[in-house]
N, C-alpha and C positions, 0 to 999 in steps of 0.2 A: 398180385405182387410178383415180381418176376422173380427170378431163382435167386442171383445173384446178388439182390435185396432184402433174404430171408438170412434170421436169427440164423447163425451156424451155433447146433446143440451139440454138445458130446452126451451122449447116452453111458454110466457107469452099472454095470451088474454083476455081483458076486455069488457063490452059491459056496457055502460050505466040506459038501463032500461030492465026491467024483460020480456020486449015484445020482447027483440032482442036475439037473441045467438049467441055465436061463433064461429059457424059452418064452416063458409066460412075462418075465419081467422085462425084457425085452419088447414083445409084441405088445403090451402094453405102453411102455415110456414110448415108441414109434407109434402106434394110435394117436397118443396125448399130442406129440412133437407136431402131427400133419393136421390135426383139429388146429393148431395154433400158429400153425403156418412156418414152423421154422423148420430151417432144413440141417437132417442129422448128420454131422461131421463125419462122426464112426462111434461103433460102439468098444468099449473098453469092461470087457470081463475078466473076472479071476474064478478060477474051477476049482477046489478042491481046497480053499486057501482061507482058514478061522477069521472071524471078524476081529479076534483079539490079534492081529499084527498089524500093527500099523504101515509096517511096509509091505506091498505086495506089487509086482510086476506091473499089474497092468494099471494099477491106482498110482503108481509111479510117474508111470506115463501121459496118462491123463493130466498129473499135478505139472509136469513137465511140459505139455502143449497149451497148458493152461498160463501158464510164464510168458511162454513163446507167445501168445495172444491169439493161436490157433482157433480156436471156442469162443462163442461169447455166452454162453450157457451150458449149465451140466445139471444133468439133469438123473436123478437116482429113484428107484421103486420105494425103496423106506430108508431112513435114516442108519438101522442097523447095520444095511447091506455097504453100504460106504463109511461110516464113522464105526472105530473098534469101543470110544468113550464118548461123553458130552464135549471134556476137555478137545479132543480130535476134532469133533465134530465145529464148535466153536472156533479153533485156531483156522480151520481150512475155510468155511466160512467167513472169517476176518480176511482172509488171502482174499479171497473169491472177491472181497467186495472194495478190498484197495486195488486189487487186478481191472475195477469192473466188469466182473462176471457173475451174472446170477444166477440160482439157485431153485431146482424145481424138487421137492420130495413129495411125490404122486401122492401115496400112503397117509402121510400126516397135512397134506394138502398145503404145503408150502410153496409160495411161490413168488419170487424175490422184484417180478417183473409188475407184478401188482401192488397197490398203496401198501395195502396191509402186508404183505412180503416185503416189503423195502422198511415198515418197520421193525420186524422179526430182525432184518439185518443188523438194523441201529443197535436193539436192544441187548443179541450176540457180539456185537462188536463191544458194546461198554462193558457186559459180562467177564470181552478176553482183555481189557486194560484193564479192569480190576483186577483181574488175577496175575498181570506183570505188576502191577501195582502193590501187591499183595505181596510176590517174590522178591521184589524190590527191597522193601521194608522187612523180611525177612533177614536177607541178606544184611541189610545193613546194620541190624538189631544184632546179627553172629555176630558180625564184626567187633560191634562197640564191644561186646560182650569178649569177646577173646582178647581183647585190647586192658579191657578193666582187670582182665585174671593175668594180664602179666604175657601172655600168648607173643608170640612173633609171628608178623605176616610177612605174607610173600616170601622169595628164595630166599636162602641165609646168603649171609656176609661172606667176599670172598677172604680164605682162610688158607694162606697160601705162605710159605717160606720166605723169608727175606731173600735168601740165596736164590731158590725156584724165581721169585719175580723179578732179578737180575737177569737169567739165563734166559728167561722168555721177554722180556725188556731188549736183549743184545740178540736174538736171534728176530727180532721182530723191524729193530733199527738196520742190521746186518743186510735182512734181505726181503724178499717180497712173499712169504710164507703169509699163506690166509690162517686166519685163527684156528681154523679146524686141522690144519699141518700142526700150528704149534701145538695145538689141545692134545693129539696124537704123539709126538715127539716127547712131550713133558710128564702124560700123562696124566691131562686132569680133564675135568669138565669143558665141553664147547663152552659154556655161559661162563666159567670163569675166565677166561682168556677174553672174551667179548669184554665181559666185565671192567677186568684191567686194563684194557688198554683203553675203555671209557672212561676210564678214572685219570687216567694218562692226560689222556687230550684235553679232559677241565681243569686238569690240573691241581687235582684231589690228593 
């Protein structure tokens, strides 16, 4: 297979404190990468950096060339070294597999390029809509619920002077002041001023 016909991997490795390195985990995902014949993009490690952040420099970057279509695989030594939760682990996974990019975790012998890997993906994927599915119905249950107790949603009502919505009504007609002049000028809210003059043009 020639070069320029090989899987492009990105190799991800993390080690938690500045005493350790990622040498072994490394040298291993590039063992695996060249038995399989794909060729390694670059590797993407974090030094010194908890499994529990989800944001980290070089995981950033990876998630960021993985958008760009840079990779077509990524590939990690265990599941912990790259996901800080399940929930993580699942959402980026769901990426990975609308991106079409798959998924190697050496460790737990995941491998998304194989039958059984490409189920793992299915079954992570309906895991992450049920749990938007799940937020969903959440949310919507608040809502009903703040609504039966009497609750008000979304911003209040604008509540503003008879006199005040003259002055800004004739300073608006007068001349070519953007909302955020007038909002400054009257001293009230950007959104009310937006507000009012959308109430203007329907004719509210």
């Amino acid at each position: 297979m020639e070069h320029d016909e090989k899987k492009r991997c990105a190799i991800y490795t993390r080690v938690s404190s500045d005493a350790q390195n990622v040498d072994a985990q490394e040298h291993e995902l590039r063992e695996f990468a060249e038995k399989r014949g794909w060729s390694v993009y670059k590797v993407y490690s974090d030094h010194g950096i908890s499994g529990a952040k989800e944001s980290r420099p070089a995981l950033n970057q990876l998630m960021k060339d993985c958008r760009q279509r840079k990779v077509e695989l990524v590939a990690v030594w265990k599941f912990d070294r790259f996901a800080r939760s399940v929930k993580q682990l699942v959402t980026s996974l769901d990426e990975f597999h609308s991106l079409g990019i798959d998924f190697v975790s050496l460790t737990e012998q995941v491998d998304t390029t194989t039958p059984m890997g490409t189920l793992v993906f299915h079954i992570l994927g309906a895991v992450a809509e049920l749990e938007r599915s799940l937020i969903r119905e959440r949310t919507v249950a608040g809502l009903r619920e703040a609504r039966r107790k009497g609750k008000r949603l979304g911003r209040p009502p604008v509540n503003l002077s008879p006199n005040l919505i003259a002055r800004i009504r004739a300073d608006r007609m007068n001349g070519a002041m953007s909302f955020r002049t007038l909002a400054k000028k009257h001293g009230v809210t950007l959104w009310s001023v937006q507000r009012l003059i959308e109430r203007d043009l329907a004719g509210v």
